[in-house]
C-alpha positions in Angstrom: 123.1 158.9 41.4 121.3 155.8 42.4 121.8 154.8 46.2 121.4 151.0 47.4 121.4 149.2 50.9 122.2 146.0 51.7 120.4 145.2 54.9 118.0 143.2 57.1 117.3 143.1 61.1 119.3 139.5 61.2 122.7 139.0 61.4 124.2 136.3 59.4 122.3 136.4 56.0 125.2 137.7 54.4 124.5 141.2 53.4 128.5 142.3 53.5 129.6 139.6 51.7 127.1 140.2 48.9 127.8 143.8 49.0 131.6 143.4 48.8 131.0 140.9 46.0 128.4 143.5 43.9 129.6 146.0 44.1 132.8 144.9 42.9 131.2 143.3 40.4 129.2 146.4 39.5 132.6 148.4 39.1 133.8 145.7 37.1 131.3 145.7 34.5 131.3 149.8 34.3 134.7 150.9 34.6 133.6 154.3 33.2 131.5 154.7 36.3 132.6 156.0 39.8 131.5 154.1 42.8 131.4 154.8 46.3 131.0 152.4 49.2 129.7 153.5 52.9 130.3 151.0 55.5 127.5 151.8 57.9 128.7 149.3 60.6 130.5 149.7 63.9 132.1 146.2 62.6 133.2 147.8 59.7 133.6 144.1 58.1 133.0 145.9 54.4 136.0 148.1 54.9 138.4 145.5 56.1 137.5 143.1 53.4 137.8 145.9 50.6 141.4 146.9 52.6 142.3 143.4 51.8 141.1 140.8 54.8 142.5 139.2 56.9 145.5 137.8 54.6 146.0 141.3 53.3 145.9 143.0 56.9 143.0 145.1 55.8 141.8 144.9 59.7 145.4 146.7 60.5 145.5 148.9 57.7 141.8 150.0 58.5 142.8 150.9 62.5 145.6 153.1 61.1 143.2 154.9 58.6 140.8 155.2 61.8 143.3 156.7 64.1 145.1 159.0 61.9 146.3 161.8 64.1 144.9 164.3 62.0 142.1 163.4 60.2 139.7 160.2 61.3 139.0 159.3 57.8 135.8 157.2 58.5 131.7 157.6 59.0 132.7 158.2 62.4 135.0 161.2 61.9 132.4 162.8 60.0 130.3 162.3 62.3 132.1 163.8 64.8 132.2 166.5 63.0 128.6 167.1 63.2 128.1 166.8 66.6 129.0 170.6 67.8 126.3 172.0 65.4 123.9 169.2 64.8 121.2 171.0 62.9 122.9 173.0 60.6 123.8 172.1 56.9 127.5 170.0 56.7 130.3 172.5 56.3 132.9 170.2 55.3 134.9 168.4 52.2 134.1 165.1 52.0 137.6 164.2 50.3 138.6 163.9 54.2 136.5 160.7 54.5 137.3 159.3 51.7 139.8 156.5 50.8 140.7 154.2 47.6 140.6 150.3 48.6 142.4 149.8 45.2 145.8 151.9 46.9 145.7 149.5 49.8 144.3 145.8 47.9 144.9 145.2 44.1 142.2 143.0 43.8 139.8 146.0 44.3 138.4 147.6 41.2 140.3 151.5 41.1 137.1 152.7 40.6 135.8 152.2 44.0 135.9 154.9 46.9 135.2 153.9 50.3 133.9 155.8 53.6 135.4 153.2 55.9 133.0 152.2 58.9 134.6 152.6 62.6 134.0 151.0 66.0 133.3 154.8 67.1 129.6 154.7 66.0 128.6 152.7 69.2 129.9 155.5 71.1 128.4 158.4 69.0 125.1 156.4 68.9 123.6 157.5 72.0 124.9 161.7 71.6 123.3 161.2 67.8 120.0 159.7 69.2 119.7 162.7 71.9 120.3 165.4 69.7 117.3 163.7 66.9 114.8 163.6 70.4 115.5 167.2 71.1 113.1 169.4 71.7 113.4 173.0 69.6 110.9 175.0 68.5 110.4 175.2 64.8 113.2 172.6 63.9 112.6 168.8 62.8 115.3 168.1 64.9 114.8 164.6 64.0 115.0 164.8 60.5 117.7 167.5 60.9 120.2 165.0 62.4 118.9 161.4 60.4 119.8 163.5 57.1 123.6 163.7 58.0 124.7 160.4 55.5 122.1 162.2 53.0 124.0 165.8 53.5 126.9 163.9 52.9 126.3 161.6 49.9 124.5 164.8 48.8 128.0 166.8 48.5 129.7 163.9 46.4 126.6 163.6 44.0 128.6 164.9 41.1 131.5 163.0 41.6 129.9 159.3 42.0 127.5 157.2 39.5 126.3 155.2 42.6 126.4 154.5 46.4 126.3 150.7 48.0 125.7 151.2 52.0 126.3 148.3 53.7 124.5 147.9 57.5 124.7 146.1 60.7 121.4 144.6 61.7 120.6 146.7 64.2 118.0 149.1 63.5 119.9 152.0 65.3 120.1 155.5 64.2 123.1 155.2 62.1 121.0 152.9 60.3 118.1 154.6 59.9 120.5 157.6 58.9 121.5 155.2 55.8 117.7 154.4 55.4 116.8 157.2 54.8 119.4 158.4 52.5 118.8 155.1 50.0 116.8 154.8 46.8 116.5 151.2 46.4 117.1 148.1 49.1 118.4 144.7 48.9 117.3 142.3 51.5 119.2 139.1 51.7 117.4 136.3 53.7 118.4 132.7 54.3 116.1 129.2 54.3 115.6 129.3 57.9 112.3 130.8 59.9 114.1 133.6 61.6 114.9 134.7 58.2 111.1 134.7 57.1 110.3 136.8 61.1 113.3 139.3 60.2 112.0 139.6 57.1 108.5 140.9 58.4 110.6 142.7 61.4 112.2 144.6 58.7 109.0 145.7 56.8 107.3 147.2 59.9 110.8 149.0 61.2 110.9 150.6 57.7 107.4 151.0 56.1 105.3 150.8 59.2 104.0 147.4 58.1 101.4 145.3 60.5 102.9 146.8 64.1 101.6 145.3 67.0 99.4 148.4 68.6 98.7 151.6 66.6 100.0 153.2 69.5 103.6 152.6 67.5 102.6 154.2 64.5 103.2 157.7 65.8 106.5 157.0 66.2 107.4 154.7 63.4 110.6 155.8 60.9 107.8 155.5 58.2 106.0 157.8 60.1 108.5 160.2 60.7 109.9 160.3 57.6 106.6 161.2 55.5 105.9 164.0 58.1 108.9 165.6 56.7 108.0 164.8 53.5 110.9 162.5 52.4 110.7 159.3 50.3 111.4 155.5 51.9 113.5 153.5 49.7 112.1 150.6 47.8 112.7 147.4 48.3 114.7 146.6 45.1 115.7 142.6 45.3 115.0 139.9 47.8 118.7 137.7 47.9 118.1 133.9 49.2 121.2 133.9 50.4 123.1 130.7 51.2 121.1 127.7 49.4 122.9 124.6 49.5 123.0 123.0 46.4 120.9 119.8 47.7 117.8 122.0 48.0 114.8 121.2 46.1 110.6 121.1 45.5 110.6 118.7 48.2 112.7 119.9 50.7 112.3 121.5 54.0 114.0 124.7 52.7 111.8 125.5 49.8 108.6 125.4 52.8 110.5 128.2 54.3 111.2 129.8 50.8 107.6 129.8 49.9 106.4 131.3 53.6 108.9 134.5 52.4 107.2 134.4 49.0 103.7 134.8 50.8 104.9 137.4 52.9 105.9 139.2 50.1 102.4 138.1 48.1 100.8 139.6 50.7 102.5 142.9 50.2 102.3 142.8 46.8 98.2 142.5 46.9 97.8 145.5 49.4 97.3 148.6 48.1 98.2 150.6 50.8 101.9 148.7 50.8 102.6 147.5 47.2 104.2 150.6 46.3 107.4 149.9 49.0 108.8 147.5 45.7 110.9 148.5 42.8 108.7 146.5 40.2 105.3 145.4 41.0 105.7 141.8 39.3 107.1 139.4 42.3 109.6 137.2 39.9 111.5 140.1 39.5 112.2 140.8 43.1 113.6 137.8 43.5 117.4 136.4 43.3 118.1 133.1 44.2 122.0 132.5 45.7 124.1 129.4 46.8 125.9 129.2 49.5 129.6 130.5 48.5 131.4 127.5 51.1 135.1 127.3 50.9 135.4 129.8 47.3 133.7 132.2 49.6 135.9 131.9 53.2 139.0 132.3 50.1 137.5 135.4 48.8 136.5 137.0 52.0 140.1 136.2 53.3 142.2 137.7 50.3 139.7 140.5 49.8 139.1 139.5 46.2 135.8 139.0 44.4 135.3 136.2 42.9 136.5 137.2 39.2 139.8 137.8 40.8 140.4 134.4 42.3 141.4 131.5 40.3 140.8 127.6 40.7 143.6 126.1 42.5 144.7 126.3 46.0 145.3 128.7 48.7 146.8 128.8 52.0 144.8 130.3 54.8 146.8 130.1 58.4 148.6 127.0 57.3 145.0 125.0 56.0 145.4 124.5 52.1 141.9 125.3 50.5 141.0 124.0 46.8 138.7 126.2 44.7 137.3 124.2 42.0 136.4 125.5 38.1 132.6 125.1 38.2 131.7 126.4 41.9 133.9 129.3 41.1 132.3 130.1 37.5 128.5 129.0 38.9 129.7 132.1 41.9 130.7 134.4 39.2 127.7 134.0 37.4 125.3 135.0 40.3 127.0 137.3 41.3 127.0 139.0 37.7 123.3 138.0 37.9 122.9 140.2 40.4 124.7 143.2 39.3 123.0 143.5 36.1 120.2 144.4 38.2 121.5 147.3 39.8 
């Protein structure tokens, strides 16, 4: 069972919206494969898209499914469950976390599964981080508690071909929870500088790369994490999210491009860091996406990938959007692009 995160310390590249659209894609393709989806984000934007959006009421449909008066069947409420006896293996079935978007949204693939995200994570955020800081003798307590998503994947391993986590930028411990519990990374970026910074940010929060003092080093997730002798995921695709279609050689957009290629060049060439990627040749790390405009606000808004929507109109709060033939087949065939990949 491969495991793959959509993520990046900056907020806006659009690492939900290309996870929603992949990973429906993926189930698409392999209908004789079992997929399982782990919003990772207090947000939860994932879950409410895959519960059908905002014109299918998946934000209402995902509070009831987070305040179900018996079981809170969300990363939070297994979480919760964790909390009274932190370090010990999970005692639980994970069947209680688990719903089926397709039950709740058509235009979800049946063979997707979903451990909904919940706003309860900010709240369990600080309790999580003081029981990984704890001081007991003999126990990694740290590793103890940033192996809970692991425990739990870990249970379903037989019943699911593959697991898409999808993150909020934060590097907090729920994320590095996820982190640690993935095989193989996608990083979208965009064609601005803060894209190129958050790209190096994200580097050094996960592999330890060029930190400021070596004083950090002790306590880097990198760090941590080969003390107790588990593997860091690899960096599987780099997404250039969001290019308009008037980019080109010339433009200012492609000087920002090429400053993420270097950074990854630079990688690449080191020795002691070339072994974070998937492949070792660069052209295969990266995919290069358009901005989605109106097809995408449509998509996002039904909860339907983009091989469920059709070219015509749609009504959004009264405002008549037009989805026309060729950005809607150019969308589809990026986004198939990328799945072939996984």
């Amino acid at each position: 069972m491969l495991r793959y995160a959509f993520w990046n310390n900056k907020g806006g590249t659009g690492k939900t919206t290309l996870c929603f659209h992949v990973l429906c894609q993926y189930a698409a393709n392999h209908p004789e494969h079992k997929i399982l989806a782990l919003d990772v984000c207090p947000q939860a934007n994932l879950s409410e898209i895959l519960l059908g959006g905002l014109m299918g009421s998946g934000s209402e449909k995902l509070i009831k499914i987070q305040n179900a008066p018996y079981e809170r069947k969300t990363l939070g409420g297994y979480f919760q469950t964790r909390l009274p006896n932190p370090y010990a293996k999970a005692n639980i079935n994970y069947h209680d976390y688990i719903v089926k978007p397709h039950d709740y949204n058509p235009n979800v693939p049946e063979n997707i599964s979903l451990i909904c995200g919940d706003p309860i994570l900010e709240l369990q955020s600080n309790a999580i981080s003081t029981l990984a800081n704890t001081q007991i003798p003999g126990t990694d307590t740290w590793i103890r508690v940033i192996e809970w998503i692991s425990d739990l994947v870990d249970l379903c391993h037989q019943e699911y071909d593959i697991v898409f986590f999808d993150m909020n930028p934060s590097f907090s411990i729920f994320t590095q929870m996820a982190l640690a519990s993935t095989d193989r990374l996608i990083l979208p970026v965009m064609a601005d500088d803060s894209s190129r910074r958050a790209l190096q940010n994200a580097f050094s929060l996960i592999y330890g790369f060029e930190l400021p003092h070596p004083i950090y080093q002790d306590f880097a997730f990198s760090t941590k994490l080969k003390k107790a002798k588990k593997a860091l995921p690899k960096v599987h695709q780099i997404a250039k999210n969001r290019l308009t279609q008037y980019m080109g050689a010339a433009s200012a957009f492609d000087a920002v491009l090429k400053t993420i290629d270097t950074v990854v060049d630079n990688l690449i060439n080191d020795q002691d860091q070339q072994n974070i990627f998937s492949t070792p040749q660069k052209e295969n790390l990266f995919s290069l996406i358009r901005d989605f405009q109106t097809t995408g606000i449509i998509s996002v808004a039904f909860g339907a990938p983009f091989f469920k929507l059709e070219a015509r109109s749609y009504t959004i709060q009264d405002k008549k959007i037009t989805i026309r033939t060729e950005y809607l087949n150019s969308y589809i065939e990026v986004i198939n692009n990328l799945a072939k990949i996984i």
